[in-house]
C-alpha positions as CSV (number, residue, x, y, z in Angstrom):
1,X,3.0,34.8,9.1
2,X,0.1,34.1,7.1
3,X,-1.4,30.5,6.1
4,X,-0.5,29.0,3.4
5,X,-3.0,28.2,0.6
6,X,-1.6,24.9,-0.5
7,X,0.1,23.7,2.9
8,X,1.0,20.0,4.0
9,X,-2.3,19.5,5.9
10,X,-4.6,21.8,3.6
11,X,-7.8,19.8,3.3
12,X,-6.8,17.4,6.3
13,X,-9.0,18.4,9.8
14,X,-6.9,18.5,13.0
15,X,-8.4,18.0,16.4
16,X,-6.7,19.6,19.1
17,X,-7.4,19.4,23.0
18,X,-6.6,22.0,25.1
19,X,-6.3,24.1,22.6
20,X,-7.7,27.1,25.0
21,X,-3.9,27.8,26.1
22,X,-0.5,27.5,26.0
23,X,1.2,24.6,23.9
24,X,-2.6,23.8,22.6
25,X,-3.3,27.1,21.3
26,X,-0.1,27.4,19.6
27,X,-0.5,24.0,18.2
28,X,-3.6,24.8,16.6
29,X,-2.6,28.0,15.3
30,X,0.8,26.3,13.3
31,X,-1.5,23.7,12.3
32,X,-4.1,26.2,10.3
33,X,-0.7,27.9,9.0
34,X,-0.3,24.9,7.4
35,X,-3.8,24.6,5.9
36,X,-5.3,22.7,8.0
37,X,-8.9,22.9,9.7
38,X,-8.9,23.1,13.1
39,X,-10.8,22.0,15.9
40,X,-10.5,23.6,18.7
41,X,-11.5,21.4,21.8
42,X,-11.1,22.9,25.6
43,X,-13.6,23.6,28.5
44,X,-13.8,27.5,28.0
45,X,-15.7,28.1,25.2
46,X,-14.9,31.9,25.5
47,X,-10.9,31.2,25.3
48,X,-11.7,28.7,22.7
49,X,-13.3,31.8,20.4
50,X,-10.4,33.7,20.8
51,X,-7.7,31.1,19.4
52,X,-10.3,30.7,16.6
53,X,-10.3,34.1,16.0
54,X,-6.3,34.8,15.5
55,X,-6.9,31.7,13.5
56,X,-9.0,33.9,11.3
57,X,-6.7,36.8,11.6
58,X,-4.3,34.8,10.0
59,X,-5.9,34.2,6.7
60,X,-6.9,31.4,4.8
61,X,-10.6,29.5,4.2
62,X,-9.6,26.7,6.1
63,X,-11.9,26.3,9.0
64,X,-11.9,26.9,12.9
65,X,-14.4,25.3,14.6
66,X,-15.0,25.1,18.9
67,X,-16.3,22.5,20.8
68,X,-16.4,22.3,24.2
69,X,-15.3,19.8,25.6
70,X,-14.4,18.0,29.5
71,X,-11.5,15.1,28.2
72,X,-12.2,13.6,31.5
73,X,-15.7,12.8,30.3
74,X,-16.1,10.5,27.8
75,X,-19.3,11.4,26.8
76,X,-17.8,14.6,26.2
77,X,-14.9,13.4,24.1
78,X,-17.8,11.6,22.0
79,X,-19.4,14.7,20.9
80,X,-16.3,16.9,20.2
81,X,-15.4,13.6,17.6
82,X,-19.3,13.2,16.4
83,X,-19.1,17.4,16.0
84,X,-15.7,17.7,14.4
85,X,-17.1,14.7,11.4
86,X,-20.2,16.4,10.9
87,X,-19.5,20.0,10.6
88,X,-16.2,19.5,8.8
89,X,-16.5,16.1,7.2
90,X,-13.5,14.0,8.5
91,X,-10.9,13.7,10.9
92,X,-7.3,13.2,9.8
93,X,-5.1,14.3,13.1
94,X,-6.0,13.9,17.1
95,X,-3.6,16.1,19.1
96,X,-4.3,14.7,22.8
97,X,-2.7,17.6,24.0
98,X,-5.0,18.4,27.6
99,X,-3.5,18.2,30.6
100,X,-3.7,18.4,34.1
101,X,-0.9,19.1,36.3
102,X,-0.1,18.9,39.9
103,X,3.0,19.7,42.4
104,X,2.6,17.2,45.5
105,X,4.8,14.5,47.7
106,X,3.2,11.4,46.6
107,X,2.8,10.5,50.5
108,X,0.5,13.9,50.2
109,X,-1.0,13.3,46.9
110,X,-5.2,13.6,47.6
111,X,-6.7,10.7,45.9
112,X,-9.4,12.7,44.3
113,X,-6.5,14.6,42.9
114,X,-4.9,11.3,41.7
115,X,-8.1,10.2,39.9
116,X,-8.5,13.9,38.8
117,X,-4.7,13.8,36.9
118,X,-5.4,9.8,35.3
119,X,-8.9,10.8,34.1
120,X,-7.7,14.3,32.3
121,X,-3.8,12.9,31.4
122,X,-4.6,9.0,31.0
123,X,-8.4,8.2,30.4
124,X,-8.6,11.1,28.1
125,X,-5.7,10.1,25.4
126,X,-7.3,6.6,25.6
127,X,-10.6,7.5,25.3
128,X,-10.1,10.2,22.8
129,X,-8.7,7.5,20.3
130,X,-11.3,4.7,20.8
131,X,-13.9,7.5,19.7
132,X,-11.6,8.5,16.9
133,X,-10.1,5.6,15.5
134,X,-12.8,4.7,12.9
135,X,-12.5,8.2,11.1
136,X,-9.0,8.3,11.3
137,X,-8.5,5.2,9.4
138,X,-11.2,6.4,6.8
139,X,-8.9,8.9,6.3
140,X,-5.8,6.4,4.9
141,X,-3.0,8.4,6.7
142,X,-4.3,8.8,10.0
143,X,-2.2,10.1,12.9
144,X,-2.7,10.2,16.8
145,X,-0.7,12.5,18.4
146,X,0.3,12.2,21.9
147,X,1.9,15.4,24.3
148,X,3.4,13.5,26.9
149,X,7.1,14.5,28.5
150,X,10.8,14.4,29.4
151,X,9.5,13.3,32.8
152,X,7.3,10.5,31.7
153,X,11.0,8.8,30.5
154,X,12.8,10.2,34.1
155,X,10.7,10.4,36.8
156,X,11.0,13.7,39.3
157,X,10.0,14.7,42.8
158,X,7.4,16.4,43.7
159,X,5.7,15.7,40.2
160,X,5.5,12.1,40.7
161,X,1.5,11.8,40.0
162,X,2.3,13.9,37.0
163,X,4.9,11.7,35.8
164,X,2.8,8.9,36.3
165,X,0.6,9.8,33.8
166,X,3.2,10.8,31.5
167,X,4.9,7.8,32.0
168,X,1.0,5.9,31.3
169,X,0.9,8.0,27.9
170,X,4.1,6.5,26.5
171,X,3.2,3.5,27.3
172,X,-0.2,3.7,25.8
173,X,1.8,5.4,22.5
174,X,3.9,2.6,22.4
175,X,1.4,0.0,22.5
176,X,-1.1,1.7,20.0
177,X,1.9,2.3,17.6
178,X,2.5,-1.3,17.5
179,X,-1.6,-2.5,17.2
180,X,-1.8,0.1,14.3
181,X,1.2,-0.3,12.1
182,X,-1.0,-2.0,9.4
183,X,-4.1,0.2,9.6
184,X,-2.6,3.3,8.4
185,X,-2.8,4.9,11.2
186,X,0.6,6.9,12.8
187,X,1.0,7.6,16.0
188,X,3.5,10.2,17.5
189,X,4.7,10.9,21.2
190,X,5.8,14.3,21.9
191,X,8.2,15.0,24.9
192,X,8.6,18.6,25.7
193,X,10.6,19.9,28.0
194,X,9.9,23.2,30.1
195,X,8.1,25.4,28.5
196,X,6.4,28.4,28.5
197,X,2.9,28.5,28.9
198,X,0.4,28.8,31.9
199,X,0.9,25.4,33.5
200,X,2.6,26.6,36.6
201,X,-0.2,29.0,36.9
202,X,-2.9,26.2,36.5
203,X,-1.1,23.7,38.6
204,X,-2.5,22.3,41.5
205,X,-0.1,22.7,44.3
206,X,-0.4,20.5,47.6
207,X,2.1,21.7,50.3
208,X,4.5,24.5,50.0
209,X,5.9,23.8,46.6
210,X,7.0,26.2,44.5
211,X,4.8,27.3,41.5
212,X,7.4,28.2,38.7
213,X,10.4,26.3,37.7
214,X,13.1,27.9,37.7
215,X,15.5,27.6,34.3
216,X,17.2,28.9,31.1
217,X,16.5,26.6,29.1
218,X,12.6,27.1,28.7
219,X,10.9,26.5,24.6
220,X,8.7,29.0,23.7
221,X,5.2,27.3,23.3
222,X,5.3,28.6,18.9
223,X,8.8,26.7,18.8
224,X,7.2,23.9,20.5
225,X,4.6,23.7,18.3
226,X,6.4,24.3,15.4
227,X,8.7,21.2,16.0
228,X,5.9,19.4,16.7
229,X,3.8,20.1,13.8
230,X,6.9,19.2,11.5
231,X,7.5,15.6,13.2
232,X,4.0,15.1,12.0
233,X,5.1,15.7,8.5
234,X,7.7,13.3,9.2
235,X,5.6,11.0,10.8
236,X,8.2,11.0,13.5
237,X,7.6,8.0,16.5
238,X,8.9,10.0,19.1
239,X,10.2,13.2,19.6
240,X,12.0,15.1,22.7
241,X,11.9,18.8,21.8
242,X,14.7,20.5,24.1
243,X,18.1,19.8,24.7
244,X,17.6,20.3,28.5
245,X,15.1,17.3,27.9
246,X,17.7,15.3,26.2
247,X,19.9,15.9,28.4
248,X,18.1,14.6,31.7
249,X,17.8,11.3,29.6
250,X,21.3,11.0,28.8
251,X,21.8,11.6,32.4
252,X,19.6,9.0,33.4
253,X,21.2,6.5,31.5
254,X,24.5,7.5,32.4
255,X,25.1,8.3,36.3
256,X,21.5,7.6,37.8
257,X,22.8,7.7,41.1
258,X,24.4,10.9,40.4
259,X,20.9,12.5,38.8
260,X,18.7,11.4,42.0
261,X,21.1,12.9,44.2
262,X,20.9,16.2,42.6
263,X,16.8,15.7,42.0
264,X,16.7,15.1,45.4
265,X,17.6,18.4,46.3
266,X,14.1,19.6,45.2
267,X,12.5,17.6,47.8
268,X,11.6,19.0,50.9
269,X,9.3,17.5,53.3
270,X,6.8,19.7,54.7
């Protein structure tokens, strides 16, 4: 699939964390078929080149620019926004897309490992916008996109720290929606559900936890993206991407008591 010339984001420039991998790379690459410029913010400059080289593969003049860039440090998150204005002239998007994940009891849960998951997940969203808010009002239809998760709205063992954060990020969403609804400035929270990309594989695990979930009804990171990228059009306020997602909601509304039973199952102390 090539880019298209005239697409709903051409001349608009999207930043995108974690864009090195999984749901981030294929964010950023649906976002340059739209016509957008892209940049590409991660710590591994050399994965970073990569993604902006199928960028280029696919066609098109709009640009794809890496920064590297630690979300957990703010000074860091101040240069990829001070880069992205003054190489490609604005900002219009901020996909806070990085993440950090992490498979422990919570009576286990390392507290460097705690801060580690609320400076990457929390800190980093927060931080990102403060830095980026200026230039994304500039733009007049300014959006901040936030990737939380199904399990920042129901809570599940053995990723509780996770879903702390995740649970953090929707509130943040919620809040900044609310503060900006006069400035012109959108924001969007993302749920997705499983999906596949390397975060098992980067997952820190503390105990004997398993790495990979096990389940058929895992998104393919492009579909993700895809149905992502189009709730920006819409300038969607929320948006859960599976049906296994929506699902585990419903649930939670419905039988709770039924739900942690079942979620307790994957709880095993060690």
């Amino acid at each position: 699939m090539g880019v298209a010339a005239n697409g709903f984001f051409s001349g608009q420039v999207v930043v995108v964390t974690g864009a090195s991998m999984g749901l981030g790379r294929a964010l950023a690459l649906e976002f340059a078929r739209h016509g957008a410029g892209v940049v590409l913010a991660a710590r591994s400059k050399a994965k970073l080149e990569t993604v902006a080289r199928e960028i280029e593969a696919q066609g098109g003049s709009a640009p794809a620019l890496v920064v590297e860039t630690d979300v957990a440090q703010r000074d860091s998150l101040a240069r990829m926004v001070e880069t992205s204005v003054a190489k490609l002239g604005r900002l219009d998007v901020l996909v806070n897309n990085a993440g950090y994940g992490m498979s422990a009891l919570l009576e286990a849960t390392p507290p460097a490992e705690l801060e580690r998951i609320f400076a990457v997940n929390v800190f980093g969203p927060v931080h990102a916008v403060q830095l980026a808010l200026p230039h994304l009002e500039k733009s007049g239809r300014g959006i901040v996109v936030n990737v939380g998760s199904v399990i920042g709205r129901r809570a599940v063992p053995v990723l509780g720290a996770y879903c702390m954060t995740k649970f953090a990020l929707a509130a943040f969403s919620e809040s900044l929606r609310a503060e900006l609804a006069r400035r012109n400035v959108h924001v969007l929270h993302v749920e997705p559900g499983l999906t596949a990309t390397e975060f098992g594989e980067n997952r820190v695990v503390v105990g004997e936890h398993p790495r990979h979930f096990r389940s058929r009804f895992v998104m393919s990171a492009g579909t993700a993206a895809r149905r992502t990228v189009a709730a920006v059009e819409r300038r969607s306020d929320r948006v859960v991407l599976t049906f296994s997602g929506k699902a585990l909601i419903l649930a939670n509304a419905l039988v709770p008591g039924l739900l942690n039973r079942i979620l307790a199952r994957s709880t095993t102390r060690r």
